[in-house]
Structure formats: structure tokens, C-alpha cells
PDB file of N, CA, C and O in Angstrom:
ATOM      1  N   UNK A   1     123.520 130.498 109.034  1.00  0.00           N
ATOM      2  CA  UNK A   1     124.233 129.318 109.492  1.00  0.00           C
ATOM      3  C   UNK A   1     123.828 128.963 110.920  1.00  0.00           C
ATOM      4  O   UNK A   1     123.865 127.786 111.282  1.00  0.00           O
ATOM      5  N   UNK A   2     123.323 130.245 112.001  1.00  0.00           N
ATOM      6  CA  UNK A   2     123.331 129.571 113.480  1.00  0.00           C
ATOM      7  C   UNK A   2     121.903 129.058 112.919  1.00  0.00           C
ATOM      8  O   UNK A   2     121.590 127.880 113.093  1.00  0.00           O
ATOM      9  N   UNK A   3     121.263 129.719 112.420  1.00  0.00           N
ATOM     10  CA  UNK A   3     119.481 128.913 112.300  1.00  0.00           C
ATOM     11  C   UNK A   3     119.918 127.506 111.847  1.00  0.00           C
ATOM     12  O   UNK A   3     119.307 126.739 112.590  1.00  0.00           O
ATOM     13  N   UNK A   4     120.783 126.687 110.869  1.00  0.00           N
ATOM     14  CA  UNK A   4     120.352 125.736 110.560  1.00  0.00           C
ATOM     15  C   UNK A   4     121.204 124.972 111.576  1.00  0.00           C
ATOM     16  O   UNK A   4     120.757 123.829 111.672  1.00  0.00           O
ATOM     17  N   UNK A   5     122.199 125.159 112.325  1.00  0.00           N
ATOM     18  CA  UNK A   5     122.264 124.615 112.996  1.00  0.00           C
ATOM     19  C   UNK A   5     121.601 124.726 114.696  1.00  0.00           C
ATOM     20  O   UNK A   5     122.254 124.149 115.565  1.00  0.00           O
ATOM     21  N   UNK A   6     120.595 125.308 115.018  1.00  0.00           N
ATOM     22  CA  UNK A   6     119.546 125.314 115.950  1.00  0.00           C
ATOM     23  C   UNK A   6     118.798 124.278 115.356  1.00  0.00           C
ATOM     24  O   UNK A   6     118.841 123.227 115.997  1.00  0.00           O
ATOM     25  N   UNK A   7     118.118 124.257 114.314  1.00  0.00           N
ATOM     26  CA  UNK A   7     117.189 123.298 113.609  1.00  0.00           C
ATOM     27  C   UNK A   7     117.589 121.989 113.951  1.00  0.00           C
ATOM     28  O   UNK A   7     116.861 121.257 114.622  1.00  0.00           O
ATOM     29  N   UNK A   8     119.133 121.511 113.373  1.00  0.00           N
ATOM     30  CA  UNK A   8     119.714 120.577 113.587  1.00  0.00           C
ATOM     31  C   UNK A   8     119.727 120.348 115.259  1.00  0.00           C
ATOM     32  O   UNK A   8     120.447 119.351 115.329  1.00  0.00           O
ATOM     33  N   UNK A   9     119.506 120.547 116.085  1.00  0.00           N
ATOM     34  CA  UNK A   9     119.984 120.496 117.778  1.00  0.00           C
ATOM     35  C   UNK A   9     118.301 120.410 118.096  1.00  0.00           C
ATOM     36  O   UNK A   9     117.854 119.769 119.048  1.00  0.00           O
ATOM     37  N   UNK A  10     117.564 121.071 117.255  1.00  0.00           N
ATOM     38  CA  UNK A  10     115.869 120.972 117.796  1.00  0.00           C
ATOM     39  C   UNK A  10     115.922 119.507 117.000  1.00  0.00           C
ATOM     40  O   UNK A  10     115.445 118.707 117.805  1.00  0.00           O
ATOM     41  N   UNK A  11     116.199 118.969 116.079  1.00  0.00           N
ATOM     42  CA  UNK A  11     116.058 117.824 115.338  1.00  0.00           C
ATOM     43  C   UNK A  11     116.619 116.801 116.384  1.00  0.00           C
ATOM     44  O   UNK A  11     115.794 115.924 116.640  1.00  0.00           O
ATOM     45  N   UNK A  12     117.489 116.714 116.877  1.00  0.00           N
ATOM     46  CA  UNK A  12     118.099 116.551 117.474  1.00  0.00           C
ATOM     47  C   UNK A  12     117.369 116.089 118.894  1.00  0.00           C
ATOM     48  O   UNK A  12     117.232 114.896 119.167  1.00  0.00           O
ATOM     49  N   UNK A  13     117.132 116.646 119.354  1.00  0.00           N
ATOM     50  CA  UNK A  13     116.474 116.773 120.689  1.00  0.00           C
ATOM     51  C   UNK A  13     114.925 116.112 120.556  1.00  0.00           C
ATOM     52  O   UNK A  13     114.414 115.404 121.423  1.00  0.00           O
ATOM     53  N   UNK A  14     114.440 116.405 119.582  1.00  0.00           N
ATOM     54  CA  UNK A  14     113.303 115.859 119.087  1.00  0.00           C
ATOM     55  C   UNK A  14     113.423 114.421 119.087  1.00  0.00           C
ATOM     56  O   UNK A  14     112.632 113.711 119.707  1.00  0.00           O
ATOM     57  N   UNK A  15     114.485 113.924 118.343  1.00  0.00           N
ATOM     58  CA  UNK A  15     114.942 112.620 118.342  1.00  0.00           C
ATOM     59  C   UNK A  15     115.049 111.793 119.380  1.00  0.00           C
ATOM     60  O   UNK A  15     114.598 110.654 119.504  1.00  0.00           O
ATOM     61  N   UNK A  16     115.699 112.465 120.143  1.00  0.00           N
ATOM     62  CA  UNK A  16     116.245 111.976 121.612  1.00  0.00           C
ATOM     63  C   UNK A  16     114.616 111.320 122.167  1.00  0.00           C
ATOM     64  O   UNK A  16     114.213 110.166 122.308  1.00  0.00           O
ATOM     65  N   UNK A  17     114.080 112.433 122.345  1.00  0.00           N
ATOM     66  CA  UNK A  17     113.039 112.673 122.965  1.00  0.00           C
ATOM     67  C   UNK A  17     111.858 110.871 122.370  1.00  0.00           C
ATOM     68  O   UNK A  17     111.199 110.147 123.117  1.00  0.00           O
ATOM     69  N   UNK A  18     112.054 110.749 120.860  1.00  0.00           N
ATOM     70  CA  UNK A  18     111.132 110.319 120.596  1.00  0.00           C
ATOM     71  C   UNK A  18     111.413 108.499 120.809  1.00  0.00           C
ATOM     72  O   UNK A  18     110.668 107.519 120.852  1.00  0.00           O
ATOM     73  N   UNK A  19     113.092 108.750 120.917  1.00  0.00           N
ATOM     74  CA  UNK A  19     113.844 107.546 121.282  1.00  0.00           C
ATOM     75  C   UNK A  19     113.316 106.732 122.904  1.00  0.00           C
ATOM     76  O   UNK A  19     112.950 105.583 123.151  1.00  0.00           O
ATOM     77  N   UNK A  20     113.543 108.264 123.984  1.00  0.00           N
ATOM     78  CA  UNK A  20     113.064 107.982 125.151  1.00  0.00           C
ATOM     79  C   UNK A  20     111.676 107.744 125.168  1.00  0.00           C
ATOM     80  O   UNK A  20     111.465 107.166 126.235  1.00  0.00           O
ATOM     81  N   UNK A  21     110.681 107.873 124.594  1.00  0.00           N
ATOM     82  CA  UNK A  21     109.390 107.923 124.599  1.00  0.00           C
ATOM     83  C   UNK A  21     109.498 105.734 123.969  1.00  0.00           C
ATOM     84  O   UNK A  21     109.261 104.690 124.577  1.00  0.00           O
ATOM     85  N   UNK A  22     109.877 105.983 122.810  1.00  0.00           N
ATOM     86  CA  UNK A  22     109.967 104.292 122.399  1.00  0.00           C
ATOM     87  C   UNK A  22     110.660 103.408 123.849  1.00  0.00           C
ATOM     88  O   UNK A  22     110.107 102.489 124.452  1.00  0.00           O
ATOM     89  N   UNK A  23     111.600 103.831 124.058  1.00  0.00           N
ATOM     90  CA  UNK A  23     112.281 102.882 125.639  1.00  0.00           C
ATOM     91  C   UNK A  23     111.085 103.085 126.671  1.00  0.00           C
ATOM     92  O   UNK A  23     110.374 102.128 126.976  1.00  0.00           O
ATOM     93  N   UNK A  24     110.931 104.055 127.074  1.00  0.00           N
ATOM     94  CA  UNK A  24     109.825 104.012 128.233  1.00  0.00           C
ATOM     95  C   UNK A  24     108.307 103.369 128.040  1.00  0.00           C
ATOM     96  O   UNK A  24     107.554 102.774 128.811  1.00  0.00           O
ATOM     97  N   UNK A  25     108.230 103.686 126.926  1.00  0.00           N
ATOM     98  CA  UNK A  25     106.572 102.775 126.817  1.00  0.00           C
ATOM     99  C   UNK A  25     106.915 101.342 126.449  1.00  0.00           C
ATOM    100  O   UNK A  25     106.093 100.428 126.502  1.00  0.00           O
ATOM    101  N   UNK A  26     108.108 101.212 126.095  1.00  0.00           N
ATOM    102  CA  UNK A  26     108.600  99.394 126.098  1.00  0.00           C
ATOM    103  C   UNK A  26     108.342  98.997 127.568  1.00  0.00           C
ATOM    104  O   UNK A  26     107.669  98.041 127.954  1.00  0.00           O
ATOM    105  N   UNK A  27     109.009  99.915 128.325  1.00  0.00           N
ATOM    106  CA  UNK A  27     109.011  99.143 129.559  1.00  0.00           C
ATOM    107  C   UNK A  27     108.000  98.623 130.491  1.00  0.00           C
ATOM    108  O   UNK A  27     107.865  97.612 131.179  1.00  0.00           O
ATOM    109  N   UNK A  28     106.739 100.680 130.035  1.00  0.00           N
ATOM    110  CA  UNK A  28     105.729 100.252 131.061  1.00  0.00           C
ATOM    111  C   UNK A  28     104.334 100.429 130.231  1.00  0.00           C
ATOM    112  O   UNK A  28     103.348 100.862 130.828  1.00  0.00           O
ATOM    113  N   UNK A  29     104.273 100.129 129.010  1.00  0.00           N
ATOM    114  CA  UNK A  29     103.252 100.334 128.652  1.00  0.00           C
ATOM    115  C   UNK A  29     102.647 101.896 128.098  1.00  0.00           C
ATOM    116  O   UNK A  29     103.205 102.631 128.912  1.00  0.00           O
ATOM    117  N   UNK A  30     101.971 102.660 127.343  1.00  0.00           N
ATOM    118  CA  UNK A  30     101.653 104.054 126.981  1.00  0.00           C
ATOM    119  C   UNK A  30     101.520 104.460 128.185  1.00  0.00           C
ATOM    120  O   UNK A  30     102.239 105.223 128.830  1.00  0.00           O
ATOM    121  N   UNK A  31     100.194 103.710 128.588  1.00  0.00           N
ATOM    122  CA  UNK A  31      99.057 104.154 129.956  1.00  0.00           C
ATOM    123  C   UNK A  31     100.019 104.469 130.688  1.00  0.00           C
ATOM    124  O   UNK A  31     100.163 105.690 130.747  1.00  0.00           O
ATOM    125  N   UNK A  32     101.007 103.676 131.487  1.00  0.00           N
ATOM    126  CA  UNK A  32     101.560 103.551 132.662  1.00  0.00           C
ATOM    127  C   UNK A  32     102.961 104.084 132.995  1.00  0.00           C
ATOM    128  O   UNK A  32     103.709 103.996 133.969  1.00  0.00           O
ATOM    129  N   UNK A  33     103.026 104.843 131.438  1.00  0.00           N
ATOM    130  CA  UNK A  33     104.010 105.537 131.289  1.00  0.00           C
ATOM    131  C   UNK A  33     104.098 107.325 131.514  1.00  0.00           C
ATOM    132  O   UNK A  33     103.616 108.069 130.660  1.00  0.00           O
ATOM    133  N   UNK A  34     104.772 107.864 132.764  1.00  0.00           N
ATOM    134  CA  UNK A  34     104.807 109.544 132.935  1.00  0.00           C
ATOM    135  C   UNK A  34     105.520 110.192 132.183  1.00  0.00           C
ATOM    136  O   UNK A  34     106.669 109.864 131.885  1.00  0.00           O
ATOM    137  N   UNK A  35     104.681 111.630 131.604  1.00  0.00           N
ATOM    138  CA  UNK A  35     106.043 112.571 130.795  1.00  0.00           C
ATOM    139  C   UNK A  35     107.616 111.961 131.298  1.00  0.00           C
ATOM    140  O   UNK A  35     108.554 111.519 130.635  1.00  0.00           O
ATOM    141  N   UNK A  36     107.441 112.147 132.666  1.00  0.00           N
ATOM    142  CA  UNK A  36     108.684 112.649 133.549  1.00  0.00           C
ATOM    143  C   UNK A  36     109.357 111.317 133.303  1.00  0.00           C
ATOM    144  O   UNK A  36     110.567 111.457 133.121  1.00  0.00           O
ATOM    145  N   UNK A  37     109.038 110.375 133.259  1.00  0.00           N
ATOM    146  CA  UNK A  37     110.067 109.128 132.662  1.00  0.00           C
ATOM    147  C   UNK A  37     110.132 109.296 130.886  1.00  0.00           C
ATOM    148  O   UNK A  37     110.735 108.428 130.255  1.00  0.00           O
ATOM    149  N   UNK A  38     109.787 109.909 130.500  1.00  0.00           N
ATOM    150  CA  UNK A  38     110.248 109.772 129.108  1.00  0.00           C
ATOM    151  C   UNK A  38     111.015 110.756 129.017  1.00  0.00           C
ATOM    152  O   UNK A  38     111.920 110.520 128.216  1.00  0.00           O
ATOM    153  N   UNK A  39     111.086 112.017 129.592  1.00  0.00           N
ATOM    154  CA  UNK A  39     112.053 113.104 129.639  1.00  0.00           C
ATOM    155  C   UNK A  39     113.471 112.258 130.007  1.00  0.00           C
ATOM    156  O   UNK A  39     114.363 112.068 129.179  1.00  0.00           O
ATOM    157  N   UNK A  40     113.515 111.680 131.726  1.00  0.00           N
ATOM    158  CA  UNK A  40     114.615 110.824 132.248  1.00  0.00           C
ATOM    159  C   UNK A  40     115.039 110.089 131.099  1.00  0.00           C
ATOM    160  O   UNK A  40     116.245 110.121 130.855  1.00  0.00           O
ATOM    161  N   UNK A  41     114.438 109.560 130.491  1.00  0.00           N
ATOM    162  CA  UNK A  41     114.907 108.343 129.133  1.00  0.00           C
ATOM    163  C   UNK A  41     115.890 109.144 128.618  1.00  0.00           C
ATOM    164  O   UNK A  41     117.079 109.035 128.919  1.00  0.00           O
ATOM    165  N   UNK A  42     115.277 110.233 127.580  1.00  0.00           N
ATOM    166  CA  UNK A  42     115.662 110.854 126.828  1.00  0.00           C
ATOM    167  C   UNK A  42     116.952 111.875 127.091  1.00  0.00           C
ATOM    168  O   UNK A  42     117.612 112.397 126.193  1.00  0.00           O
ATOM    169  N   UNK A  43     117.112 112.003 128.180  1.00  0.00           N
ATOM    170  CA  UNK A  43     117.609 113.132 128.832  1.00  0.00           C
ATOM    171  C   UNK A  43     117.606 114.496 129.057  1.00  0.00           C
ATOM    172  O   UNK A  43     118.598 115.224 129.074  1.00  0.00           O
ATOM    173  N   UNK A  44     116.116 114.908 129.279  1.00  0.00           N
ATOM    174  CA  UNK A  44     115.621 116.621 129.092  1.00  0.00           C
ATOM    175  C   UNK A  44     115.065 116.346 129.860  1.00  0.00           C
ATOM    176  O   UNK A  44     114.847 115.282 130.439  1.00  0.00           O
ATOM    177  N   UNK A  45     114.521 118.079 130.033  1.00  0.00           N
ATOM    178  CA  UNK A  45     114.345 117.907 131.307  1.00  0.00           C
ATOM    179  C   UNK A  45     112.687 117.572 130.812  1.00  0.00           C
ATOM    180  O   UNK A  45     112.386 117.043 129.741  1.00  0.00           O
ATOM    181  N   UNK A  46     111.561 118.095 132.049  1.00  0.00           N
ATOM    182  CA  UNK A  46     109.835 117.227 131.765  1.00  0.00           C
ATOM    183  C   UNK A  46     109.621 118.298 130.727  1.00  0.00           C
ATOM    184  O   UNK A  46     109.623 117.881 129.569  1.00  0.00           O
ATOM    185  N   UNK A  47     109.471 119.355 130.867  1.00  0.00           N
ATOM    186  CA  UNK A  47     109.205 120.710 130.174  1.00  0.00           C
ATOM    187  C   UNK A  47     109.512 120.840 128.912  1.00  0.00           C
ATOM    188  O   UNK A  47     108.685 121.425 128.214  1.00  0.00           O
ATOM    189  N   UNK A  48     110.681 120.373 128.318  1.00  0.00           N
ATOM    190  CA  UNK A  48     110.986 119.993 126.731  1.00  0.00           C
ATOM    191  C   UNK A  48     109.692 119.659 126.234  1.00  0.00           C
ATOM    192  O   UNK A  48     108.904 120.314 125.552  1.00  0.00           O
ATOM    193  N   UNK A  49     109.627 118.422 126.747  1.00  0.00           N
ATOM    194  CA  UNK A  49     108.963 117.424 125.797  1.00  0.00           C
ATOM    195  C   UNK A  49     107.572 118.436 125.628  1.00  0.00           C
ATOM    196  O   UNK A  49     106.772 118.148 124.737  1.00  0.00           O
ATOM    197  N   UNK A  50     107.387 119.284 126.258  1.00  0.00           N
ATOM    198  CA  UNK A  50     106.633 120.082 125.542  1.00  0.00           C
ATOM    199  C   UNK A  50     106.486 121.115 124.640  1.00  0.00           C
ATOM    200  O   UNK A  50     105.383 121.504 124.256  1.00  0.00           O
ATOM    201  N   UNK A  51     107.420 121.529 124.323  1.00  0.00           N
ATOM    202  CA  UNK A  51     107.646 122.681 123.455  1.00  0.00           C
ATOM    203  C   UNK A  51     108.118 121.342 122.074  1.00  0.00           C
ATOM    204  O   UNK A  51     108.272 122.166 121.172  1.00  0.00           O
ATOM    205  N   UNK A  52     108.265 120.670 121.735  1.00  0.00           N
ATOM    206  CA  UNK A  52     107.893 119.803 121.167  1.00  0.00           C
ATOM    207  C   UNK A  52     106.898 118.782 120.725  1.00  0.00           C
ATOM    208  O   UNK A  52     106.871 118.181 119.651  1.00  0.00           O
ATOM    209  N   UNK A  53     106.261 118.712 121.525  1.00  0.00           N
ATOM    210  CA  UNK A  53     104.808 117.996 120.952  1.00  0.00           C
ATOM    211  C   UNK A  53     103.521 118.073 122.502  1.00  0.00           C
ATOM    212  O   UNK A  53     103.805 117.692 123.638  1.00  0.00           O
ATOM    213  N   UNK A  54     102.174 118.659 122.073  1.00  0.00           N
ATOM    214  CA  UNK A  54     101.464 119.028 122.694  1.00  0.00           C
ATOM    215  C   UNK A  54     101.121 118.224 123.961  1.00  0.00           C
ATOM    216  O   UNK A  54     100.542 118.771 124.899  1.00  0.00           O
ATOM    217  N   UNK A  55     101.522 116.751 123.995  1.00  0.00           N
ATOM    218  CA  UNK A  55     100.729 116.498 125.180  1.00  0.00           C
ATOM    219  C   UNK A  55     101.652 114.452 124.672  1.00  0.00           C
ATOM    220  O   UNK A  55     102.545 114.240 123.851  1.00  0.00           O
ATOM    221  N   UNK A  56     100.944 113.467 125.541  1.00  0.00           N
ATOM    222  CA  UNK A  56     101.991 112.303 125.585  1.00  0.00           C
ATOM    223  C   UNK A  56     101.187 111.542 124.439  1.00  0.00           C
ATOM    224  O   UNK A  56     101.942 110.923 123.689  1.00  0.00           O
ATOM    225  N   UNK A  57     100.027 111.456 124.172  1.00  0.00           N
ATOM    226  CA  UNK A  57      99.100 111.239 122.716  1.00  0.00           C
ATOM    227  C   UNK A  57     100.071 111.903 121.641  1.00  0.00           C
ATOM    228  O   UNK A  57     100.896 111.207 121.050  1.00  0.00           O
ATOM    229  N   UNK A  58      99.970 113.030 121.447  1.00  0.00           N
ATOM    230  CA  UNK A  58     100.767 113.881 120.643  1.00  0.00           C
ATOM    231  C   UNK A  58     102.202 113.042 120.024  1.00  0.00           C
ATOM    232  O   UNK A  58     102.630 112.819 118.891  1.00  0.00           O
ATOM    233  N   UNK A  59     102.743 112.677 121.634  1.00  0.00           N
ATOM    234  CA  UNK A  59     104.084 112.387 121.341  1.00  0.00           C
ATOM    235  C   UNK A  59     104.216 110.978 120.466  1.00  0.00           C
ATOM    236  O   UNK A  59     105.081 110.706 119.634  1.00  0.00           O
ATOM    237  N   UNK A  60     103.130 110.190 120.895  1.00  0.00           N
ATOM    238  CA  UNK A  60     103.096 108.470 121.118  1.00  0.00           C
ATOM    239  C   UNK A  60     102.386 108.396 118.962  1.00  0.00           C
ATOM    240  O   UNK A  60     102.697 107.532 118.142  1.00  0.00           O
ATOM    241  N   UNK A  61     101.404 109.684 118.717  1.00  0.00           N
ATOM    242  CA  UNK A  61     101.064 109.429 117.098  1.00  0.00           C
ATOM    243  C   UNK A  61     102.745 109.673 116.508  1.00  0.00           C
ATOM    244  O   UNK A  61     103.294 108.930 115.694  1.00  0.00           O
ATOM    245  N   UNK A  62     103.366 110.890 117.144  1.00  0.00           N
ATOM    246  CA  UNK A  62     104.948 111.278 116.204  1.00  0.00           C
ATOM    247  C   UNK A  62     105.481 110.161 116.066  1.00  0.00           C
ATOM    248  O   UNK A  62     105.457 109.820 114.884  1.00  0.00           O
ATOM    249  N   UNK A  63     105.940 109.450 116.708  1.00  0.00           N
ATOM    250  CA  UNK A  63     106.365 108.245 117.042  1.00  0.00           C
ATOM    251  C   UNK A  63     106.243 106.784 115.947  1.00  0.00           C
ATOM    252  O   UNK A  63     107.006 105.945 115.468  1.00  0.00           O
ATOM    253  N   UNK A  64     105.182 107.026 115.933  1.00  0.00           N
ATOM    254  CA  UNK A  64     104.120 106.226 115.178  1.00  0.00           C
ATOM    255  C   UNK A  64     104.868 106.502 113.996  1.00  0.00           C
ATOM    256  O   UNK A  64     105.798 105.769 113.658  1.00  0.00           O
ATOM    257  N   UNK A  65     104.493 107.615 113.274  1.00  0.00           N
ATOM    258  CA  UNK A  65     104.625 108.818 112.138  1.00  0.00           C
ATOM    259  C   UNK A  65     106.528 108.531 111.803  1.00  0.00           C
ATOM    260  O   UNK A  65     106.969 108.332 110.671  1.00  0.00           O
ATOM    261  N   UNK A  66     107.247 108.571 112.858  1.00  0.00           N
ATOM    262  CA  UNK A  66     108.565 108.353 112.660  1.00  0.00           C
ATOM    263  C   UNK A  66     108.976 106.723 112.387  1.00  0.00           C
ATOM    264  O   UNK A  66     109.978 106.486 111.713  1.00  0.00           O
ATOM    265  N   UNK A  67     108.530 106.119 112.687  1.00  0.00           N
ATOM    266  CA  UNK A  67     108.813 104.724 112.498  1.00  0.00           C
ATOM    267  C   UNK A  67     107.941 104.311 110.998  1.00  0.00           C
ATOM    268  O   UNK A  67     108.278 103.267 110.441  1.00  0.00           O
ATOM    269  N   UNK A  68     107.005 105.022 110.478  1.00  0.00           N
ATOM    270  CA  UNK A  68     106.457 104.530 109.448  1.00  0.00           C
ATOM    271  C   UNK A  68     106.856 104.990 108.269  1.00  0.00           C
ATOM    272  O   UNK A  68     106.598 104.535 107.154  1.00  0.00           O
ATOM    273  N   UNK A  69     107.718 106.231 108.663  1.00  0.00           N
ATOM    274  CA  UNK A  69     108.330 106.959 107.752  1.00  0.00           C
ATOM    275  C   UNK A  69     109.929 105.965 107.545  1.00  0.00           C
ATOM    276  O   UNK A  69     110.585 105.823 106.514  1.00  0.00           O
ATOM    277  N   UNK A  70     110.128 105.540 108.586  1.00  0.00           N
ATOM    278  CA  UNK A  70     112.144 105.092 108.475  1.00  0.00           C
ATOM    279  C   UNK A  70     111.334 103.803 107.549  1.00  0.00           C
ATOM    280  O   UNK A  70     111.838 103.582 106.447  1.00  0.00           O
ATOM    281  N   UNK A  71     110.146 102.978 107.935  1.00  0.00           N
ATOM    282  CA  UNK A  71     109.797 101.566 107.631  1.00  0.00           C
ATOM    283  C   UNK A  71     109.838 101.934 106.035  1.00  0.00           C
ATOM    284  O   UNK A  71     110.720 101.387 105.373  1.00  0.00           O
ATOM    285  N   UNK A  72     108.980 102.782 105.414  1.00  0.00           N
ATOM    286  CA  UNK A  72     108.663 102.962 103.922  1.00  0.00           C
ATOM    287  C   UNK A  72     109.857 103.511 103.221  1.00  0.00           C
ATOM    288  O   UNK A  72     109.844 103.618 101.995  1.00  0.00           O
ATOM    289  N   UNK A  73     111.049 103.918 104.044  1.00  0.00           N
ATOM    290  CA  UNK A  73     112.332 104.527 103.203  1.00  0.00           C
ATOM    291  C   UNK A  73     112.996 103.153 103.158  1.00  0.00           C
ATOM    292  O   UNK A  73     113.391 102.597 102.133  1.00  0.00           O
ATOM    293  N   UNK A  74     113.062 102.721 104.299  1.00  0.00           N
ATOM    294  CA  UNK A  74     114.023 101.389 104.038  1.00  0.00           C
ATOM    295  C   UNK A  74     113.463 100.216 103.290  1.00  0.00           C
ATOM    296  O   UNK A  74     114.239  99.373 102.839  1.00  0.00           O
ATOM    297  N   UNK A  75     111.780 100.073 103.079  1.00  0.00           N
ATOM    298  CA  UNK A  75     111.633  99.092 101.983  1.00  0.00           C
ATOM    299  C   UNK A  75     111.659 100.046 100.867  1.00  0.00           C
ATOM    300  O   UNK A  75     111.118  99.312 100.041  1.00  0.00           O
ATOM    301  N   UNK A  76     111.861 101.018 100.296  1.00  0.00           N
ATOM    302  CA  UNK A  76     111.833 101.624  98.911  1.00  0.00           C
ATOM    303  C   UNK A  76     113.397 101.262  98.641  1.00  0.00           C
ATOM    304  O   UNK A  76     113.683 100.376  97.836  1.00  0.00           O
ATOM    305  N   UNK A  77     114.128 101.791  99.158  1.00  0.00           N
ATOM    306  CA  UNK A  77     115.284 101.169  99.176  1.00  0.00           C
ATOM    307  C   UNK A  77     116.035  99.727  98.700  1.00  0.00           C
ATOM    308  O   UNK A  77     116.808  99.467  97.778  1.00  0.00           O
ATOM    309  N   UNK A  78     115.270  98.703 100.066  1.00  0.00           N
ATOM    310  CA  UNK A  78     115.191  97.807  99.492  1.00  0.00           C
ATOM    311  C   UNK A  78     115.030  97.198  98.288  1.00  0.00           C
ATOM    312  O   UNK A  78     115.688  96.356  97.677  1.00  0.00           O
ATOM    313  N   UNK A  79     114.041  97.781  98.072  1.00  0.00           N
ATOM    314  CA  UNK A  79     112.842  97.434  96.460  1.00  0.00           C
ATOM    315  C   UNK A  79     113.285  98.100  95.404  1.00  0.00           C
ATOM    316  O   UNK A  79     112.935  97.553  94.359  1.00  0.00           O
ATOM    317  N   UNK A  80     114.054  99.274  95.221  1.00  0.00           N
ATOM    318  CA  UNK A  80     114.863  99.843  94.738  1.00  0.00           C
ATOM    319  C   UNK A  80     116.498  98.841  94.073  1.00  0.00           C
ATOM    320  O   UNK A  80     117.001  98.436  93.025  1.00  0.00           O
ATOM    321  N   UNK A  81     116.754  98.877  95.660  1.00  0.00           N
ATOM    322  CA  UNK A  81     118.270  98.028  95.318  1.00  0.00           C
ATOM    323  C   UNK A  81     118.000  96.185  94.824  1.00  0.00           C
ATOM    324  O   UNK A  81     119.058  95.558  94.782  1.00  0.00           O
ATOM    325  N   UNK A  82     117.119  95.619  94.584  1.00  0.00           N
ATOM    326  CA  UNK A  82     116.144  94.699  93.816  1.00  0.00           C
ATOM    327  C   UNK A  82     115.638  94.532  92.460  1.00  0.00           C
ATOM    328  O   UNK A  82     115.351  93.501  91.851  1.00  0.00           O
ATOM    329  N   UNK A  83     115.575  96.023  92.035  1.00  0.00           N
ATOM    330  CA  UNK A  83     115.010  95.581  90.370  1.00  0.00           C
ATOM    331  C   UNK A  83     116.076  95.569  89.778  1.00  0.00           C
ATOM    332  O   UNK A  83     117.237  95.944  89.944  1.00  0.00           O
ATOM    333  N   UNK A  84     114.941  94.635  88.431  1.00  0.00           N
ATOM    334  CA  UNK A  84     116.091  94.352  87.635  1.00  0.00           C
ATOM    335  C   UNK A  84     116.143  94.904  86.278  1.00  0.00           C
ATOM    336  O   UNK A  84     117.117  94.684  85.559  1.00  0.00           O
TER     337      UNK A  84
END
């Protein structure tokens, strides 16, 4: 039970993380964007964001990877709640 809820809090944090990474490169662009403002976004500290994904490339494909994943659940869904 504590493992799945660690998982859940690394899920968790992961999230956060990938949330602050989407706000901060809104604001200033990938390039022009520092770990250390996407940590501030997110609220961790700079050092997280590494034990989570290798480097700000790393972070910026997850990202990618997470939004293409919510995009293809919510049109199956869609397309789902549609046939006839």
C-alpha cells in the first residue's frame, strides 16, 4: 500500500512538473526557458525535475508524449460516444 501510494505522489509530481514546464515555455519560449523556472512553475525544487526526466529536451518530448496521449483518449471517446 505505501508503494502505490509513493507511485501516486511520483505521478503526481511528475504532473506538476510537466504542467510547469507547459506554463513556462508558454511564456518564454523552449530556448529561453531555465530548468529553474520550470521547477518555480511547478513548485519543486531545480533538482526534481531531474530525477524525473534526463535533461529539458527530455522534459519538452514527455510533454509532447502527454498531450498526445490525453488528445487520442479524448477523441476515442468522443468517437466512441458517436456511433451508432
Amino acid at each position: 500500500m505505501a508503494t502505490a501510494n509513493k507511485q501516486r505522489g511520483n505521478s503526481e509530481k511528475r504532473r506538476r512538473i510537466l504542467e510547469g514546464a507547459l506554463r513556462a515555455f508558454a511564456k518564454k519560449g523552449f530556448y529561453n526557458t531555465k530548468v529553474s523556472e520550470i521547477a518555480s512553475e511547478a513548485g519543486v525544487a531545480d533538482g526534481t525535475i531531474y530525477l524525473y526526466f534526463k535533461n529539458k529536451d527530455d522534459l519538452l518530448i514527455s510533454l509532447f508524449e502527454d498531450r498526445m496521449e490525453w488528445i487520442i483518449a479524448v477523441s476515442y471517446t468522443h468517437l466512441r460516444a458517436h456511433e451508432t
